[in-house]
C-alpha positions as CSV (number, residue, x, y, z in Angstrom):
1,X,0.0,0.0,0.0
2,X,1.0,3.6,-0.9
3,X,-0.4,6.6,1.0
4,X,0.5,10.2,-1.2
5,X,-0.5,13.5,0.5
6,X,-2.0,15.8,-2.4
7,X,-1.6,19.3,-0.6
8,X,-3.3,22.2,-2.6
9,X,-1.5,24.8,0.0
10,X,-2.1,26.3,3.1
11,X,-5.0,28.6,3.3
12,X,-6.4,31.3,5.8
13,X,-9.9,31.3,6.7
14,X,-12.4,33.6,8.7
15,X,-15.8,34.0,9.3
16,X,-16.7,34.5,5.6
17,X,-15.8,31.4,5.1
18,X,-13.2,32.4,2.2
19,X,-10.2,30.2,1.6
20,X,-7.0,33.1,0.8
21,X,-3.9,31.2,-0.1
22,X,-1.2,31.8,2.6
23,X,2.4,31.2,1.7
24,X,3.9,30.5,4.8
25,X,7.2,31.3,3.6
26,X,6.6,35.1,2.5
27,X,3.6,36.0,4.0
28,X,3.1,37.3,7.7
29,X,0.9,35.2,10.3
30,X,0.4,38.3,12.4
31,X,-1.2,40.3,9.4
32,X,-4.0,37.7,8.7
33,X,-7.7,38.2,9.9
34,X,-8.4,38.6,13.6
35,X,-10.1,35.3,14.5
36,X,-9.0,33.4,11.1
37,X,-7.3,30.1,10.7
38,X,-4.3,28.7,9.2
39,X,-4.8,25.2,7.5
40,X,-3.5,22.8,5.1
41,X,-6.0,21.5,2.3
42,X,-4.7,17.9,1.5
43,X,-6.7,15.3,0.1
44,X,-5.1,12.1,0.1
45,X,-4.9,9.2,-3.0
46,X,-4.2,5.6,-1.6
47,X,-2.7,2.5,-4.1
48,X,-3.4,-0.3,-2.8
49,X,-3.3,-3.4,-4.9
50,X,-7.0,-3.4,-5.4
51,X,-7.3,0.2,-6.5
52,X,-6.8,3.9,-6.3
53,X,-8.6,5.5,-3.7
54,X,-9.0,9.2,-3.5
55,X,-9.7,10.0,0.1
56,X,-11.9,13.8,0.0
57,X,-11.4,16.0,-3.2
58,X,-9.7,18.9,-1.8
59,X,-11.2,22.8,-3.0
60,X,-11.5,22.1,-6.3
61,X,-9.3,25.1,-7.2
62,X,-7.6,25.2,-10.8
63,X,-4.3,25.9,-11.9
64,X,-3.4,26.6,-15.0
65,X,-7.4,25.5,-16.5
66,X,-6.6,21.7,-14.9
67,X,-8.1,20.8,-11.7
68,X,-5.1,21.5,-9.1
69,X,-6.1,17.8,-7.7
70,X,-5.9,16.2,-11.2
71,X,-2.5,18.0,-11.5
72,X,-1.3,17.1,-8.3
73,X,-2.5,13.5,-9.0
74,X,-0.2,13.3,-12.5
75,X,2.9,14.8,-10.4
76,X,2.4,11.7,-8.4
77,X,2.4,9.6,-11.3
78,X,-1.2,8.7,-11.1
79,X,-3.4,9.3,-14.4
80,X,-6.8,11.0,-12.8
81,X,-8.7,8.3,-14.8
82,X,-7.4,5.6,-13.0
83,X,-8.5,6.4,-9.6
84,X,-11.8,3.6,-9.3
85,X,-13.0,5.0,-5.7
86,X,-13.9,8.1,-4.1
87,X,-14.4,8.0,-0.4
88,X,-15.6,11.3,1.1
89,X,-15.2,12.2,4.8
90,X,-18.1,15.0,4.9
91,X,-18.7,17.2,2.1
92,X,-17.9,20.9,3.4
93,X,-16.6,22.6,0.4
94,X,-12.3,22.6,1.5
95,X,-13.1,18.3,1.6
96,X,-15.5,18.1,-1.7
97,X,-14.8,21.1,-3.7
98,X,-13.3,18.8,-6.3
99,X,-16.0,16.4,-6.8
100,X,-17.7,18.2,-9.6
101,X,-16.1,21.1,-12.0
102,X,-17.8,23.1,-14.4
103,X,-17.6,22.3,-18.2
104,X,-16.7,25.0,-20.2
105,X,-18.3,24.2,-23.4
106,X,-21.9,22.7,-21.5
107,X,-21.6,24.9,-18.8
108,X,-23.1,22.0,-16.4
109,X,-21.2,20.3,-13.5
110,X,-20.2,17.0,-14.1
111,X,-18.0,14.4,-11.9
112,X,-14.2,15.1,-11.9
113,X,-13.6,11.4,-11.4
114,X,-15.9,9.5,-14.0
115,X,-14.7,6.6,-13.6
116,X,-14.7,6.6,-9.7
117,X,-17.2,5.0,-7.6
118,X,-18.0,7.7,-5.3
119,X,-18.7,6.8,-1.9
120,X,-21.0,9.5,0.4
121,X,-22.9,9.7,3.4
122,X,-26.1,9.8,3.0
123,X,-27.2,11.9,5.8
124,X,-24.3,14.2,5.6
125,X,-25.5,15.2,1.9
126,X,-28.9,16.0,3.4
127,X,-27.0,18.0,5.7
128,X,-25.2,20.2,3.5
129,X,-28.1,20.6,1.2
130,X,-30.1,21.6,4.2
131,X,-26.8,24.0,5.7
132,X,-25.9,25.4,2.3
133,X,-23.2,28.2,1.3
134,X,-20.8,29.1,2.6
135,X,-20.0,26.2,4.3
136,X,-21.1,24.1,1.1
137,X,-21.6,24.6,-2.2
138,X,-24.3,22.6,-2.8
139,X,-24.5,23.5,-6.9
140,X,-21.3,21.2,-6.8
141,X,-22.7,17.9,-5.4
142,X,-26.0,18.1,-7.9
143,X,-24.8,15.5,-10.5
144,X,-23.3,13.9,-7.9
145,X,-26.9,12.9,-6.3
146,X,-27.7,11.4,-9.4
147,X,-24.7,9.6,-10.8
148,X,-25.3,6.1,-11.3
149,X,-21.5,6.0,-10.0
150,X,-22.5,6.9,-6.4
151,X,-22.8,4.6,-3.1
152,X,-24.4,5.6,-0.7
153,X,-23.8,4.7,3.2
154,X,-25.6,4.8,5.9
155,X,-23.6,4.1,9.1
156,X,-20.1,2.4,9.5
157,X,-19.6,-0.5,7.3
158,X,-17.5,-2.2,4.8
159,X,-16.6,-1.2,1.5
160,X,-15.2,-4.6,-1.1
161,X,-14.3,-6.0,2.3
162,X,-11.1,-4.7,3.0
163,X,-12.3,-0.6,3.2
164,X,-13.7,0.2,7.2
């Protein structure tokens, strides 16, 4: 088994609810927002010898018109087509931000991981759809909730026997 962080930065956050990149190398900690936070997006992708897991889908940010997760995915030698499982934690929007993106060309959302089985709680997506923005972007997880791709769980379990 191989466990790769996937870090997409450190980021500050405040009330708003507004990720601001933070470069902990150049920028001051004193000067951020009264009452923000300083954390570290990073999904994680574990290869095991079954399959690729993705483990949360990070802010869904893009550099350079890629998906930063698909591009920090290729810098780990992983093609973002092979990953066959996407196991979300809870779907606030610095842990599922990546699961959809919006095409250009159809302008709808569509699955970032096609391929993927995604794996979701079901009661924490009626959660976030109840809670909404800012906390979750619910717009996001819409072709999600229909994807013939998704699992849902209910409860602790066992995913393929070997995932608890």
């Amino acid at each position: 088994m191989k466990i790769i962080p996937l870090s997409e930065g450190s980021f500050t956050i405040d009330k708003s609810k507004l990720f601001v990149p933070f470069d902990t190398a150049k920028d001051d900690l004193q000067a951020r927002s009264a009452g923000s936070l300083l954390v570290e997006v990073q999904p994680f992708v574990v290869v095991t010898s079954e399959d690729i897991l993705l483990l949360d889908t990070g802010l869904g940010f893009e550099r350079n018109g890629i998906p930063q997760l698909h591009q920090n995915l290729m810098e780990a030698g992983i093609n973002p087509g092979e990953v066959t499982k996407v196991l979300m934690s809870h779907l606030h929007k610095d842990h599922a931000g990546g699961i959809s993106h919006l095409n250009a060309q159809t302008k709808q959302y569509e699955l970032s991981f096609p391929a993927a089985t995604y794996y979701v709680q079901r009661k924490e997506m009626d959660y976030a759809r109840e809670k909404g923005f800012p906390s979750y972007i619910t717009e996001e997880l819409i072709c999600l909730e229909n994807a013939q791709n998704l699992v849902w769980l209910d409860g602790d379990g066992v995913i393929d026997g070997y995932i608890q």
